[in-house]
C-alpha angles and dihedrals in degrees: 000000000000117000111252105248097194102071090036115117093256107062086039083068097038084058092049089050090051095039080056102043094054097046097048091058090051097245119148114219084264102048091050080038094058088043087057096040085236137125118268085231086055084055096051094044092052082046087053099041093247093115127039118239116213136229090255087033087059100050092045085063096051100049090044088056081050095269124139109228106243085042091051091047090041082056091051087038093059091033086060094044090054103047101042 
C-alpha cells in the first residue's frame, strides 16, 4: 500500500509555510480564496491537509500573497531542506 503523503513531514511542513505565508500578508481564508477563484472551505481544507495542493496550485498562492512563483517554491524548498 502507498504511503499517505498528506500526513508525511513534509507536507506538514509545506501547510505551515502556506498557513505563514497567508497570514503574514494579512489575507483571511476568503480573501486568498477569491484570488484563487476558489471556495474559502477549499482554502481551509488545503490549510488542514484534507485537500492536495498541486505544483500550479502552489505558485498561485504564493503570487496571490505577492510572491513570485520560483521565489514562493525556493521558500518551501529551503523550508523542506531544513526540516527533513
Amino acid at each position: 500500500m502507498a504511503t499517505k503523503t498528506l500526513r508525511s513531514r513534509g507536507h506538514r511542513v509545506l501547510l505551515a509555510v502556506l498557513i505563514e505565508t497567508r497570514k503574514k500578508t494579512g489575507l483571511t481564508q476568503q480573501q486568498l480564496a477569491d484570488r484563487l477563484r476558489l471556495d474559502q472551505s477549499a482554502v481551509a481544507r488545503i490549510e488542514t491537509g484534507d485537500r492536495r495542493i498541486d505544483p500550479v496550485e502552489c505558485t498561485a498562492w504564493g503570487k496571490a500573497c505577492g510572491m513570485k512563483g520560483k521565489a514562493f517554491l525556493g521558500l518551501i524548498g529551503r523550508r523542506l531542506d531544513m526540516e527533513i
